[in-house]
C-alpha positions as CSV (number, residue, x, y, z in Angstrom):
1,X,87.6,95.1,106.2
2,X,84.9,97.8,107.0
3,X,86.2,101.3,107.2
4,X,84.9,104.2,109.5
5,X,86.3,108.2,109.6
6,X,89.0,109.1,112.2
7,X,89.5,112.4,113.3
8,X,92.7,114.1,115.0
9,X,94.0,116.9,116.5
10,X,96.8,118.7,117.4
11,X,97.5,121.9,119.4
12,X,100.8,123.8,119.0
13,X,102.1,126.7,120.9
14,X,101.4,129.1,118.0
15,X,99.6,129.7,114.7
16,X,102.9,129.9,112.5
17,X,104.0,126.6,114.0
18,X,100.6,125.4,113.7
19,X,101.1,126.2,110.0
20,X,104.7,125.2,109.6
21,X,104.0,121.9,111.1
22,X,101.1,121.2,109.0
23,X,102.7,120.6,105.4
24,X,105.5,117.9,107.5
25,X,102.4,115.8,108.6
26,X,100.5,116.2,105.7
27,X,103.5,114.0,104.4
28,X,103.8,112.2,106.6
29,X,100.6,111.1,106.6
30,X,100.6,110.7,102.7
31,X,103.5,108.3,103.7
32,X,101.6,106.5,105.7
33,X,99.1,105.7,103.2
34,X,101.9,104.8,100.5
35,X,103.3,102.1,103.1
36,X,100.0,100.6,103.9
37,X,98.7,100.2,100.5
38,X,102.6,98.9,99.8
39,X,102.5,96.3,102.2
40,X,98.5,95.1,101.0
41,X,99.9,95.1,97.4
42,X,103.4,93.2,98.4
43,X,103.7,92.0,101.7
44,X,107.2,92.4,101.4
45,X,107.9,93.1,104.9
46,X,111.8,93.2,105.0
47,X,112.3,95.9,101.4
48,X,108.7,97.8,102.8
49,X,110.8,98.4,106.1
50,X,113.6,99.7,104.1
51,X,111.6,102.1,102.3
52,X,109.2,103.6,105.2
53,X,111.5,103.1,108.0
54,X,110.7,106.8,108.1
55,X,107.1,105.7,108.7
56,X,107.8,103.3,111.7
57,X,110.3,105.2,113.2
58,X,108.2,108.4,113.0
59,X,105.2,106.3,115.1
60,X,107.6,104.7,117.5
61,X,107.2,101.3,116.3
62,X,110.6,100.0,115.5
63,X,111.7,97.4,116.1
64,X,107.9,96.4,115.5
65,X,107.2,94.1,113.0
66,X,105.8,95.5,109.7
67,X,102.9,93.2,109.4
68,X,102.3,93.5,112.9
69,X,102.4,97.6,112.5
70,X,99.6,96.6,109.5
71,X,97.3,94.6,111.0
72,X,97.5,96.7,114.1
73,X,95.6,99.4,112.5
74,X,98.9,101.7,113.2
75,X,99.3,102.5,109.8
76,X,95.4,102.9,109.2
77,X,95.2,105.7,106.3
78,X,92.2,106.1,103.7
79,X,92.2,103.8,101.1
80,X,94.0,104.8,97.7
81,X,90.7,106.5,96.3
82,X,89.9,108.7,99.7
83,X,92.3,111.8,100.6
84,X,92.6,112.8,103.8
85,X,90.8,115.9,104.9
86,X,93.0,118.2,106.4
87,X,93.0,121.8,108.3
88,X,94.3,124.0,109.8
89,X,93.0,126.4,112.4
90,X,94.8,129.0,114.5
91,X,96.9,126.9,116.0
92,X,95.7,123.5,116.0
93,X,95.5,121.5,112.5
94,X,92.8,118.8,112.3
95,X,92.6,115.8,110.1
96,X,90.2,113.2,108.7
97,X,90.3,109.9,107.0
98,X,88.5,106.8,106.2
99,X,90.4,104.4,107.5
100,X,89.7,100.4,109.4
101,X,87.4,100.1,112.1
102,X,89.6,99.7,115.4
103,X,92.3,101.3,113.7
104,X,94.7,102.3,116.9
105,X,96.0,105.8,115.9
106,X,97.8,105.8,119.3
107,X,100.8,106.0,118.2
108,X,100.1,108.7,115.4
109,X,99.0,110.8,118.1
110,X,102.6,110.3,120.3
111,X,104.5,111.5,116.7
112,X,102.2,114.3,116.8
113,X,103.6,115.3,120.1
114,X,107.1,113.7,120.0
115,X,107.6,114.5,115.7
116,X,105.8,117.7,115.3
117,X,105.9,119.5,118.5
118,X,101.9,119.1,119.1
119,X,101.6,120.5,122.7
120,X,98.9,118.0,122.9
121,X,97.1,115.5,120.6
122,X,94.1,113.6,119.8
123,X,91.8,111.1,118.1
124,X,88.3,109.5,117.5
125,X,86.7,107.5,115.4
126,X,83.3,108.2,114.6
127,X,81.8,105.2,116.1
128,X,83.1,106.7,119.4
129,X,81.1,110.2,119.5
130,X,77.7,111.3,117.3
131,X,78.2,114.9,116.2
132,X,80.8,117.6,115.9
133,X,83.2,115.0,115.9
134,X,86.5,117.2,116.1
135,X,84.9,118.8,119.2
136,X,84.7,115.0,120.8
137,X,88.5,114.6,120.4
138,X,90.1,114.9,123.8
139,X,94.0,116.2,123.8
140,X,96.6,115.1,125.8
């Protein structure tokens, strides 16, 4: 499957949350990419929701299915050779990563608000805006 970047953001009500926040996503998004690349080298749906229950939970998709999660682009994370680029600024931390085309990081951006205490959230992928592509993303 072709892959494109995605860029998010999130705001937070202050640089030392900003800061604080930013190691616990940083995880979890390292998480993510352990239970994507778990599921295309298993597809052991029932023992890969057992170990990143965390993961589903944390995006608000149980009692989703696994695969459907998967195929949804939900857990769209680089593939195992790309890291994720990752800042943070003041009080907003920003994040890159090579990930599917049409990945729907929807609900990454809720468990940036409802997980991390974001004040507001975003994403884009680069086929969605031309330059400056952090400066595109629209929080909510």
């Amino acid at each position: 499957m072709a892959e494109c970047a995605y860029y998010a953001k999130a705001v937070f009500p202050s640089e030392a949350q900003a800061k604080r926040e930013s190691e616990r996503i940083r995880a979890f998004l390292e998480r993510m990419a352990e239970a994507e690349r778990a599921w295309l080298d298993e597809h052991d749906v029932p023992g890969l929701f057992g170990e990143y229950g965390d993961v589903m939970a944390g995006l608000g998709l149980v009692p989703l299915d696994f695969t459907q999660a998967a195929y949804g682009g939900n857990l769209a994370s680089p593939a195992s050779d790309e890291a994720w680029e990752f800042h943070q600024r003041g009080n907003e931390v920003w994040f890159k990563g090579m990930v599917w085309h049409f990945a729907d990081w929807e609900p990454l951006r809720d468990a940036l608000r409802t997980e991390f205490g974001a004040l507001a959230a975003g994403w884009e992928s680069e086929d969605a805006c031309e330059s400056s592509h952090w400066g595109h993303i629209v929080v909510s």
